[in-house]
C-alpha positions in Angstrom: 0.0 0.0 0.0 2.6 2.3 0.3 4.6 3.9 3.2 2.9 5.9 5.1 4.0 9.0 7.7 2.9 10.3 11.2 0.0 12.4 11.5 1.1 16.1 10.3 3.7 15.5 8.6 4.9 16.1 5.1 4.2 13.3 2.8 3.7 15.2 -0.4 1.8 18.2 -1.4 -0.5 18.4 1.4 2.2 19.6 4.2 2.4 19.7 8.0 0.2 21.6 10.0 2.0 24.4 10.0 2.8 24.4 6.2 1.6 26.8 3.5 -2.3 25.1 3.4 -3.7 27.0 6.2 -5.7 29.8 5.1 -4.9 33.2 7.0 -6.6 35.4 5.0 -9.0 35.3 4.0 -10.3 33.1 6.9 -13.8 34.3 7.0 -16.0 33.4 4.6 -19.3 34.0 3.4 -22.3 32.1 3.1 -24.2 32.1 0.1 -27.9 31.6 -0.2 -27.8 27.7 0.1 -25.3 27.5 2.7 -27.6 29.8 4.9 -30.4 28.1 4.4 -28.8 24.7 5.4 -27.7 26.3 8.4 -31.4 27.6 9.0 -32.5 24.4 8.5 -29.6 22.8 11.0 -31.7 21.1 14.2 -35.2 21.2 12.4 -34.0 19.0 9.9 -31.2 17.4 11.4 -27.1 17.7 10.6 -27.5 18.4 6.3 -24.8 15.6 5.5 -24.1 14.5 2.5 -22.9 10.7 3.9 -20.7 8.7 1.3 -20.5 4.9 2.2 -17.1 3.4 0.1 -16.0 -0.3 -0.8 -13.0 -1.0 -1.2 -11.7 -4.4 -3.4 -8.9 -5.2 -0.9 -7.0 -4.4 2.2 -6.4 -0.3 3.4 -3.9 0.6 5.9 -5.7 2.2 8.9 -2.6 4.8 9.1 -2.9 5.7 5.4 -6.0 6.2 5.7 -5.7 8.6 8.3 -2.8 10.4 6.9 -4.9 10.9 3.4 -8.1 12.4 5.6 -5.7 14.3 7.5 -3.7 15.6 4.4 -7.4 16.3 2.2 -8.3 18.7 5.5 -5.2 20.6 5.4 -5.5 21.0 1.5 -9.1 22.1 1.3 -9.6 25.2 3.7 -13.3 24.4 4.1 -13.2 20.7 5.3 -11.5 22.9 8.5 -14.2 25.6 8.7 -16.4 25.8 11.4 -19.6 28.9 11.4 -19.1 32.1 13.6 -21.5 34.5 14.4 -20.7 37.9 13.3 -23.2 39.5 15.2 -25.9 40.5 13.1 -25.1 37.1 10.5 -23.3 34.0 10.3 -19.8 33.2 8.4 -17.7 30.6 7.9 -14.3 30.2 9.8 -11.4 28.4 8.6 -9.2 27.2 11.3 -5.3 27.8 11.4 -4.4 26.6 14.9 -2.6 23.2 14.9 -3.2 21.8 18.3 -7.6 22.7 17.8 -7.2 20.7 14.5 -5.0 18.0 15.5 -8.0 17.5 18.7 -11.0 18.2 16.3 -9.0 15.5 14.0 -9.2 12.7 16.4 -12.9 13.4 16.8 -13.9 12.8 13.3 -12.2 10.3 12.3 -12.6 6.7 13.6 -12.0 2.9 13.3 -15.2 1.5 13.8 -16.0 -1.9 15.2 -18.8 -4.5 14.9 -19.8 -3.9 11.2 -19.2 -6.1 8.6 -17.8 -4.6 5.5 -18.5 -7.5 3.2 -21.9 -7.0 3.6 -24.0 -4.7 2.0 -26.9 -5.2 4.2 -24.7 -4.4 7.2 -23.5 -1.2 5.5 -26.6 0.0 4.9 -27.9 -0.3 9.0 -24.7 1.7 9.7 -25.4 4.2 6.8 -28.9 4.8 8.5 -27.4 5.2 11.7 -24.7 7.4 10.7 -26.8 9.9 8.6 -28.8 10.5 11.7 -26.1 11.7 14.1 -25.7 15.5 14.5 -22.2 17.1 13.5 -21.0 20.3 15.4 -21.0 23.2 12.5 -19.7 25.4 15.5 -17.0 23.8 17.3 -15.9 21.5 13.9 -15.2 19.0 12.4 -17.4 19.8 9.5 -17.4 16.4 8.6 -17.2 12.4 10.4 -15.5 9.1 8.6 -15.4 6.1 10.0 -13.3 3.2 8.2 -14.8 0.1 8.5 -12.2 -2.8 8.9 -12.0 -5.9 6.8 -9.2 -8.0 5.2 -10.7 -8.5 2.0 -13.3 -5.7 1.7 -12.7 -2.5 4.1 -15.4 0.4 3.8 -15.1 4.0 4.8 -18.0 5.8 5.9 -17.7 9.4 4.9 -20.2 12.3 5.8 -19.5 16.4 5.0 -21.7 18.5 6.2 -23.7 20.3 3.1 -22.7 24.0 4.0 -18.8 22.6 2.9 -19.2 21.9 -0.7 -22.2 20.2 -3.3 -21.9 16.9 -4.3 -19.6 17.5 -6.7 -17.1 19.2 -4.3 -17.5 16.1 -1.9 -16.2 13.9 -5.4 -13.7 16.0 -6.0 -12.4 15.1 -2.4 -13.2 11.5 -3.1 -10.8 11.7 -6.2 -8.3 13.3 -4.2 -8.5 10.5 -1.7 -8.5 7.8 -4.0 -5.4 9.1 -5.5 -3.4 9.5 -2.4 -4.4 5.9 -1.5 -2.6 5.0 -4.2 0.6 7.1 -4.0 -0.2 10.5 -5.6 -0.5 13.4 -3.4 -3.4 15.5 -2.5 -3.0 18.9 -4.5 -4.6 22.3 -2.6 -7.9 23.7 -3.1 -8.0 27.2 -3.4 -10.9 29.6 -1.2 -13.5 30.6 -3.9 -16.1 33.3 -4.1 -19.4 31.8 -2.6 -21.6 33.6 -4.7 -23.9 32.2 -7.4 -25.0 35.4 -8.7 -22.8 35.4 -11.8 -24.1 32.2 -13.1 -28.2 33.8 -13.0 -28.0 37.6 -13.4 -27.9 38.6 -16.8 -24.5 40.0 -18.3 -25.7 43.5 -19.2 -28.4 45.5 -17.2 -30.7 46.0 -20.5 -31.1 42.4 -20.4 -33.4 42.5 -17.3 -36.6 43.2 -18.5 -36.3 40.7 -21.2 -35.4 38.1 -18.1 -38.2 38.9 -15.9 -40.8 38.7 -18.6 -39.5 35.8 -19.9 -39.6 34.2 -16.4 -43.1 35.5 -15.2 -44.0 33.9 -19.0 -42.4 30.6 -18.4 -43.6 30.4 -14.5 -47.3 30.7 -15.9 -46.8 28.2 -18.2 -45.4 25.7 -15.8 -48.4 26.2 -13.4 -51.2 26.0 -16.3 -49.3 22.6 -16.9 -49.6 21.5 -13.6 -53.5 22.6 -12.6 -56.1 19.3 -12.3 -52.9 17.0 -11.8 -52.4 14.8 -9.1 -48.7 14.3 -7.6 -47.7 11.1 -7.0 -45.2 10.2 -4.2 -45.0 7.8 -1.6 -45.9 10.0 1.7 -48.6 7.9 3.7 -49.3 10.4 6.2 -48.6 14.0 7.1 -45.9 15.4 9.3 -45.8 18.6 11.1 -41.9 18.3 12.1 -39.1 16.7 10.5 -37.9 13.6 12.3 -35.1 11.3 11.2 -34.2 10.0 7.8 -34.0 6.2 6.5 -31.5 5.0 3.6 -32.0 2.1 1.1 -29.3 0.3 -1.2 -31.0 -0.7 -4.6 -29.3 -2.3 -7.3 -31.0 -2.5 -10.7 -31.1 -5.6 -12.7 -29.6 -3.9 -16.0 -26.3 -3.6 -16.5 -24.7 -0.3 -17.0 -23.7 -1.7 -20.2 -26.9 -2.9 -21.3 -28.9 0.5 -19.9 -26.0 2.5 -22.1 -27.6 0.3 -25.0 -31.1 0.5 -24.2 -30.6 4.2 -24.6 -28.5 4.2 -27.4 -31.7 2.1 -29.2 -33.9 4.7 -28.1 -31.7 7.6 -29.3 -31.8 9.4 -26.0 -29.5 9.0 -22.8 -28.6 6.7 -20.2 -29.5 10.1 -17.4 -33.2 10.7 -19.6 -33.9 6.8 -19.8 -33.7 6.3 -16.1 -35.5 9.4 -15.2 -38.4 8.3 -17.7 -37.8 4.5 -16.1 -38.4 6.2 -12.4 -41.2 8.9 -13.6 -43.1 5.7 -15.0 -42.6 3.9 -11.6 -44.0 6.6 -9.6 -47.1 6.8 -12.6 -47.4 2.8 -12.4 -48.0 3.2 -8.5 -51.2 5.4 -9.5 -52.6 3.0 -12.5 -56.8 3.8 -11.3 -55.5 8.2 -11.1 -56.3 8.9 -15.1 -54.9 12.4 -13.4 -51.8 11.1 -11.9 -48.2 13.5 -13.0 -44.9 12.3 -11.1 -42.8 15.4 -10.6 -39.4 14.9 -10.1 -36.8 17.6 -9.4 -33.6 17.3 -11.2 -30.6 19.0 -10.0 -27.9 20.8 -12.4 -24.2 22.2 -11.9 -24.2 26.4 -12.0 -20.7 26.2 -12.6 -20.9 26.2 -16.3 -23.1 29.3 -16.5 -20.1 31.7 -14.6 -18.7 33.7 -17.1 -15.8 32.3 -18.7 -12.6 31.7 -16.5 -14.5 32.7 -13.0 -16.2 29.4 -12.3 -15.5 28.7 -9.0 -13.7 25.2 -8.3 -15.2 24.2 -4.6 -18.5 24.9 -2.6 -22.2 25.2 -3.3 -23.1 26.0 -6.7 -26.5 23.8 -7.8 -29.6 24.7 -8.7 -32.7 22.2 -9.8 -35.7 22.6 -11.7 -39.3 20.4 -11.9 -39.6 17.7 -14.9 -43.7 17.1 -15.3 -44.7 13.4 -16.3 -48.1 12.2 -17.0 -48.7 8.7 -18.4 -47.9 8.8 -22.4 -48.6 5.9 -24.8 -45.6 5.1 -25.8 -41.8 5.3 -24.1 -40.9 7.3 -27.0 -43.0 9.7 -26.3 -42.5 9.7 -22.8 -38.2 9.8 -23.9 -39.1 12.7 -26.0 -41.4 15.1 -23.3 -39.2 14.9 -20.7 -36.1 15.5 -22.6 -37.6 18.6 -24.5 -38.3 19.8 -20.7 -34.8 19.0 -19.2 -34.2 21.5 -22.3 -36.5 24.1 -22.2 -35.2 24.4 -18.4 -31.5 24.6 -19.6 -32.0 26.8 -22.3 -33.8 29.1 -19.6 -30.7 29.0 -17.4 -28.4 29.5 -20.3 -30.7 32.8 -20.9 -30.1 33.4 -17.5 -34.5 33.6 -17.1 -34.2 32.6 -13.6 -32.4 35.7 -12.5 -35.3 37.5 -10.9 -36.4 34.1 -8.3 -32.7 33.5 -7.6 -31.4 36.7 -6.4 -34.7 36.9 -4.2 -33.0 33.7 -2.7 -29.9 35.8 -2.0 -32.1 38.2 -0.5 -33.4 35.4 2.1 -30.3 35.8 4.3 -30.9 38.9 5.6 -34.2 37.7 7.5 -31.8 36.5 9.8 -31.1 32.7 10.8 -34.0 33.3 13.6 -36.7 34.3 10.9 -35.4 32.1 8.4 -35.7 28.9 10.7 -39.3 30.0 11.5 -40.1 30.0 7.9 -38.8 26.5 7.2 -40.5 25.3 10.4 -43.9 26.6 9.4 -43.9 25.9 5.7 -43.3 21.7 7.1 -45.9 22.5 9.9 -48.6 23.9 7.0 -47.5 21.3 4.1 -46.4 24.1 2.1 -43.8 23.0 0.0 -44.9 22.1 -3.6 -45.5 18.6 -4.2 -42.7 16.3 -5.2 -42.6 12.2 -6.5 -39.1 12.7 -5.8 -35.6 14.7 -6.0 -33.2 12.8 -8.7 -29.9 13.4 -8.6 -27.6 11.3 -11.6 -23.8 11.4 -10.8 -23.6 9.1 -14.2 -20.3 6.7 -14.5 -18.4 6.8 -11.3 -15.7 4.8 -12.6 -13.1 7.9 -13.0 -13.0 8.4 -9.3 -10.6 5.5 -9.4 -7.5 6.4 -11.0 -6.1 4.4 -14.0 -3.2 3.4 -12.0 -5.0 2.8 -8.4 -3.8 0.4 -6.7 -6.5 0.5 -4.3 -10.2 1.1 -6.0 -13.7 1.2 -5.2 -16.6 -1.4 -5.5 -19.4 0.2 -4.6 -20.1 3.7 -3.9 -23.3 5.0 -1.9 -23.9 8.4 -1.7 -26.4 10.7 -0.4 -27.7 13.4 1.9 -30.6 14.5 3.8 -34.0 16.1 1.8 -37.0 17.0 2.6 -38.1 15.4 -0.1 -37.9 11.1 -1.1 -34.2 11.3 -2.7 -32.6 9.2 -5.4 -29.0 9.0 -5.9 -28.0 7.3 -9.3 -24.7 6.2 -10.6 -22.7 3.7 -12.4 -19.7 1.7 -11.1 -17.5 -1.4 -12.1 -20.8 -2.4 -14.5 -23.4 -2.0 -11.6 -26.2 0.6 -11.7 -26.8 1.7 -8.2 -29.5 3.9 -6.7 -29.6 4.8 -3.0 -32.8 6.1 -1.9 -33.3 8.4 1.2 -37.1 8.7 2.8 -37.9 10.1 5.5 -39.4 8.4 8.6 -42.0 11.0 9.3 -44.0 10.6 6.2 -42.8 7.7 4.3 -43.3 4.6 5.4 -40.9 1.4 5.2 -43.6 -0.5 2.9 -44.0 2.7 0.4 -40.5 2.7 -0.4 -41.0 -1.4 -1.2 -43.5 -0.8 -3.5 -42.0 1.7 -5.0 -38.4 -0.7 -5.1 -40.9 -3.7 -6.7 -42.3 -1.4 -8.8 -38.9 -0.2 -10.4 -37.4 -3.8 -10.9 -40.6 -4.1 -12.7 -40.2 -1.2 -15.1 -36.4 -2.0 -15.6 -37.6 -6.0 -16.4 -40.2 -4.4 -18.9 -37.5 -2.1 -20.6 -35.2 -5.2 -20.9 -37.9 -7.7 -22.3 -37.8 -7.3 -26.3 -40.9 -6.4 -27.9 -42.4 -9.3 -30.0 -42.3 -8.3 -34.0 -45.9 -7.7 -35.7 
């Protein structure tokens, strides 16, 4: 596996604790919109993790593993913050003192006992465990691991706080680790600007009135297309406070080879086949509803809307928008509506059309955390929140998180976080297509995430089955 070094010291690019990776200035940082609302959100809703759960295909060293968690918090700034009130807000803090991080260190990450790696089962009653614990935004770590020992298949159970970085920052860190396991060093992560403004506003200040009518247009639109329909999702009862959060491990029957071929056939992609697969699963639950719509909200990267060369590399920076499926004759046709709306919602961010709603979310902060946790707490307690089927996030083929040359790679890969909302996490790894799906206790119950598991095997056993020739 390597040699491996102390704790704090210099095996590479990563450095000692009192190396060139700790951030002096700046080392307060803003919150943008999303980050304050997780942190409104923090107690109602529970600790807004985003809790990885890793396989690995052969023996780790426990030290190595330590050194590369130690070395990723030292080269990303924000995996060290913790949030400080400024007195009339909240920032985030990144700490430089080596003794606090060395103690806050030992804390958050762990060799936990009792769980048996090499089986999934087992990893999924930890992963519902672990996604329930609180972390401590204010005194830090922002994040937990625990590496679960084995001496064929070791797992390490990794969970970062939301209000550190999107999914795609937490991959980036997986990347980083991946390639340190296997020799290369961790390279730093710069402090980026936390806003998302540039990616929404429009680049001149004539463009504005086109944006807002476009938008007030287009919102219209979206609501005429929704009026007589019924939602279908899998709450069973309704739920004045959030409680705590359950997680599933479901792997299709298909093949990521043979899904890449099933969409291929139908001319679309593997990401629009299974959310047409999953919209028809939630429709299929409904069969007797001739007014039945599954709405699922699909969530996109902002980063590619920044103007050219200011993109920032690490931290929140996603947005989502609603895809609208009623039951369609054909799967053609079903291929072809919601990919003309994934579209249509693009192009409208690409016009920047979403300007006007997203810098009222900017706005939000400055009700205060107080204010803003009320409103979160009332809109649960009043079942204000627009109806979802479900929140779909696609991370696609995970197979480049392990580096051509690893010596140590990853089997399976579970990822999620908490929502208020039934959650699907979809991805693609050594051949496998795996979905983990997050409910929440208060509303959904076991059996309704069953059905809807049945259900799905159903729809991906229908897509596989060849149609019989006239």
């Amino acid at each position: 596996m390597g040699s491996t070094a102390p704790l704090g010291t210099s095996t590479g690019q990563a450095g000692p604790l009192t190396g060139t990776h700790l951030v002096t200035k700046p080392d307060l940082i803003p919150l943008n919109r999303s980050e304050h609302m997780y942190w409104a959100g923090e107690g109602y809703l529970g600790s807004i993790s985003e809790a990885f759960m890793l396989r690995f295909d052969g023996p780790v060293d426990t030290d190595l593993i330590r050194q590369a968690l130690h070395e990723l918090v030292m080269a990303y700034p924000r995996m060290r913050g913790v949030i400080e009130s400024t007195g009339l807000s909240y920032q985030m803090r990144i700490l430089s003192d080596a003794l606090h991080i060395d103690q806050l260190f030992a804390h958050a990450f762990q060799v936990q006992q009792g769980v048996d790696a090499s089986s999934r089962a087992s990893l999924e009653t930890f992963h519902n465990g672990f996604i329930n614990e609180a972390i401590s935004l204010e005194r830090g770590m922002p994040w937990r691991a625990r590496l679960i020992p084995h001496p064929t298949q070791p797992a390490l159970m990794l969970s970062v706080h939301h209000i550190i970085g999107d999914g795609r920052s937490v991959i980036q860190m997986l990347c980083a680790i991946m390639a340190r396991l296997s020799g290369e060093p961790i390279k730093p992560c710069k402090v980026d600007s936390h806003s998302m403004l540039p990616a929404a506003m429009p680049l001149k200040w004539w463009h504005w009135p086109a944006s807002i009518t476009r938008w007030w247009r287009q919102t219209q639109a979206d609501k005429q297309a929704a009026q007589g329909l019924n939602i279908v999702s899998l709450r069973r009862r309704s739920s004045t406070r959030y409680t705590t959060t359950s997680v599933k491990y479901h792997e299709l029957a298909c093949p990521a080879d043979t899904m890449k071929a099933l969409a291929k056939a139908q001319g679309t992609t593997v990401n629009t086949l299974l959310s047409v697969v999953i919209a028809n699963t939630f429709l299929a639950m409904a069969a007797d509803d001739p007014k039945a719509a599954a709405r699922l909200r699909i969530a996109i990267d902002l980063r590619r809307y920044f103007p050219e060369g200011t993109a920032p590399d690490f931290g929140n920076f996603v947005f989502s928008f609603p895809v609208l499926a009623q039951r369609l004759p054909t799967l053609q046709a079903q291929i072809a509506s919601i990919e003309g709306q994934v579209k249509h919602h693009l192009a409208r961010c690409e016009h920047r059309d979403y300007a006007l709603p997203l810098l009222v979310y900017e706005l939000i902060p400055l009700l205060g955390r107080t204010l803003f946790s009320y409103l979160i707490l009332r809109s649960k307690a009043k079942n204000a929140l627009p109806p979802l089927s479900c929140f779909l996030t696609n991370l696609g083929s995970a197979d480049f998180i392990n580096p051509k040359t690893a010596t140590t790679r990853l089997t399976e890969f579970w990822p999620t976080t908490l929502s208020t909302a039934f959650l699907i996490a979809a991805l693609s790894l050594n051949g496998k297509q795996l979905l983990t799906l997050t409910s929440q206790d208060d509303e959904i119950p076991p059996e309704a995430v069953q059905a809807f598991r049945a259900e799905l095997d159903a729809q991906i056993s229908a897509l596989m089955t060849p149609t019989p020739s006239a």
